[in-house]
N, C-alpha and C positions, 0 to 999 in steps of 0.2 A: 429698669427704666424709671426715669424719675417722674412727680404727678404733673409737673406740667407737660413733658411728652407726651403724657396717656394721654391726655385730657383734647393733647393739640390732634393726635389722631382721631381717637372719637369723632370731634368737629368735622376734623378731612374724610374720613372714611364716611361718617353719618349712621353706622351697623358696629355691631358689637360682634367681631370676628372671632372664632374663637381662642385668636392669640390674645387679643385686647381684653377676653373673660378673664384667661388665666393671669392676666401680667394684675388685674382689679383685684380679683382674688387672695394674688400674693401679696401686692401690696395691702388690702383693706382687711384682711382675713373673711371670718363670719359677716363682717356688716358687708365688704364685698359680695360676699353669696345673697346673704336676705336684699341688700340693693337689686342685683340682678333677678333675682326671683321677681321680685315687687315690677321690672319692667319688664319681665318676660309675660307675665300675667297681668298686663297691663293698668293696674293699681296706682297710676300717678297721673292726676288730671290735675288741668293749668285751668283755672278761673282767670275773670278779667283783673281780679287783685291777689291771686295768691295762687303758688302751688299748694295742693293737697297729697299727700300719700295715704293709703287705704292700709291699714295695718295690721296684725291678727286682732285686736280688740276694739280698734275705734281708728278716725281716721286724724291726721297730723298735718297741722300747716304749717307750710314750710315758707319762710321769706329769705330769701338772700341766702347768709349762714346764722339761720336761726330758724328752728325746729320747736315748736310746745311737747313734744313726749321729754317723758321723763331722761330720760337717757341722757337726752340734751342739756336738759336741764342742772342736772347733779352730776354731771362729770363736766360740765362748761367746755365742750366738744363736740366736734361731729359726730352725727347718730347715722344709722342707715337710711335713715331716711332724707335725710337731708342728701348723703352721696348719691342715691338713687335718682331724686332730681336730679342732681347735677349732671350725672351720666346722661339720663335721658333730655335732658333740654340740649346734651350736647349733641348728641345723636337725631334730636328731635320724633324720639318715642313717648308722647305722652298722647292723652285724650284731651284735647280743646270744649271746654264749655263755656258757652257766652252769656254766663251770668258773674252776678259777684257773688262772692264765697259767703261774706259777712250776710248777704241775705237769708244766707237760708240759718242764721245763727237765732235761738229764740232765748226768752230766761231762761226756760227751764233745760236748756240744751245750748250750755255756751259752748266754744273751741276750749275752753279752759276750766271746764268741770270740774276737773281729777284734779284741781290745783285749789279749789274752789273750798275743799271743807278741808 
C-alpha cells in the first residue's frame, strides 16, 4: 500500500484496524510501532497552537512536519512523533485542551531546552 492510501483510509475508516496497524508498521518499521503505542496510550494532545507528543523523557511539539526532538532534528526527517500525530489527527485520536501550549513555557523550562546548552 502506498502512504497516501494509508493515510486516505485512516481518514475514512477514523480507527486503526488492525490491517491499517500492520500495513504502518511495515511501512514505518520501529517509529511505526512507538507512533501507535504513543496513540494507544493516549500521549498526543492538540493545544489551541500546537500538537504535543508525550515521549519517554519529555514531551515534543510538533507543527506541521516539524518535530523539536532530536531525531528530527539531526536526521532532517520524520521522527515518531511527528507520524504519530499525523495518524491520530487522521483518525482523530488525540486529547483536545483549550489552552496555548506556549503558555505553559517558562525561562527556566523552555520547549527547546536540550537545544539550549
Amino acid at each position: 500500500m502506498e502512504i497516501i492510501q494509508l493515510f486516505e483510509q485512516l481518514a475514512e475508516k477514523k480507527a486503526l484496524t488492525p490491517e491499517l496497524r500492520e500495513e504502518i508498521i511495515h511501512i514505518y518499521g520501529e517509529r511505526g510501532r512507538k507512533a501507535l503505542q504513543a496513540i494507544d496510550e493516549q500521549r498526543i494532545k492538540k493545544y489551541r497552537d500546537f500538537f504535543v507528543v508525550v515521549g519517554a523523557s519529555d514531551e515534543y511539539v510538533v507543527d506541521d512536519d516539524f518535530c523539536t526532538c532530536r531525531d528530527f532534528i539531526f536526521r532532517k526527517g520524520r521522527c515518531w512523533h511527528e507520524l504519530a500525530v499525523r495518524i491520530a489527527s487522521a483518525i482523530g485520536s488525540f486529547d483536545e485542551i483549550d489552552l496555548w501550549y506556549q503558555d505553559t513555557w517558562t525561562a527556566e523550562d523552555p520547549p527547546d531546552k536540550q537545544y539550549l546548552s
